[in-house]
N, C-alpha and C positions, 0 to 999 in steps of 0.2 A: 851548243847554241841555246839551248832552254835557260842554263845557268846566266848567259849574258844575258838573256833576254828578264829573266827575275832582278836583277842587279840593276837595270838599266829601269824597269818599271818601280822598284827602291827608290831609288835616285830619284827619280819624277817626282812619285808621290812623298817624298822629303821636301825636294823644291817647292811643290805647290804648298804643300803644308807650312812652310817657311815666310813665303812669300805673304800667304795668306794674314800670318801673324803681323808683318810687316806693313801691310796695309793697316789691320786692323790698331796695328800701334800707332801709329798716324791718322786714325782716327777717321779709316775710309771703310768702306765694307770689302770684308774678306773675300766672300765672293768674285768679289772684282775682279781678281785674279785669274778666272777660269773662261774670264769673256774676251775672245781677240778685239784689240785695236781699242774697245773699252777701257783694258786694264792699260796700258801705254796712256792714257791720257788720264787717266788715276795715278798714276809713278809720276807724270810731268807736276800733276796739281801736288802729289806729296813734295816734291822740289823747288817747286815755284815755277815752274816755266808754264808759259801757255798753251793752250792745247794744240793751235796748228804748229808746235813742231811736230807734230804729226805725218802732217804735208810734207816738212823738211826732209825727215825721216825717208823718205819715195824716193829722195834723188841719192844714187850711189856712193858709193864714197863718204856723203858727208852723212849720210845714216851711221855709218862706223864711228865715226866724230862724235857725233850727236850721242849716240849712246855709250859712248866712254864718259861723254859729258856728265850725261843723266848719271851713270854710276858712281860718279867721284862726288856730283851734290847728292845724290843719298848718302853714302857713306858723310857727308858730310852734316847732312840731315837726321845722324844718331850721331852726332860728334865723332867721328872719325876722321883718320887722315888719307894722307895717299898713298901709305903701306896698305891699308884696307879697301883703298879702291882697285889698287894691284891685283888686292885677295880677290874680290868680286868680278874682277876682268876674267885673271886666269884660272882661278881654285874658286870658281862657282858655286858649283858641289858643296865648297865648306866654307865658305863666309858667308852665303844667303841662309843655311840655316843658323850660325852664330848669330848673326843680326837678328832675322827672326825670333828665334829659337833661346839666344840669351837675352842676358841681361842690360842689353839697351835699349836704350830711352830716344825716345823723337824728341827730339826738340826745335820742331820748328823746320818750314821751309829753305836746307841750305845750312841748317842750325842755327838758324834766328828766330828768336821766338818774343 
């Protein structure tokens, strides 16, 4: 149990670390990251959307929606496609830190810049 529990605390502090670069590549504070319901309305402003879909987010179902949304205008928001929004739905773990962590570039809300 100790070994999952090290692997799974990896994982996390990967994520956050990821994430964090992600923000700050977009040109928002990295922090951000670490703040509930703050940092959801920092990912919408890195994408273009507005903050109350926030609100949106509270109703069932279409929170799911909503945030497949939001993952495929990121991915789209470092020029990427919909094989890498694929990545970021199901293989978390390893395309938030590629995105992070490599070598792309923001460009813009949605990829318009």
């Amino acid at each position: 149990m100790k070994g999952t529990s090290l692997i799974s605390l990896i994982i996390l502090i990967l994520i956050i670390v990821s994430a964090w670069k992600i923000f700050t590549k977009a040109g928002k504070p990295g922090w951000a990251v670490i703040i509930p319901i703050y940092n959801i309305i920092v990912m919408l402003e890195i994408v273009g959307k507005p903050w109350w879909w926030l609100l949106l987010m509270l109703v069932p179902v279409l929170n799911i929606i909503l945030m497949i949304w939001v993952l495929n205008l990121l991915s789209k928001s470092f020029g990427k496609g919909v094989g890498f929004t694929l990545g970021l739905i199901f293989l978390s773990f390893i395309f938030v830190p590629i995105l992070g962590l490599g070598k792309a570039e923001y460009k813009g809300p949605a990829g318009k810049k």
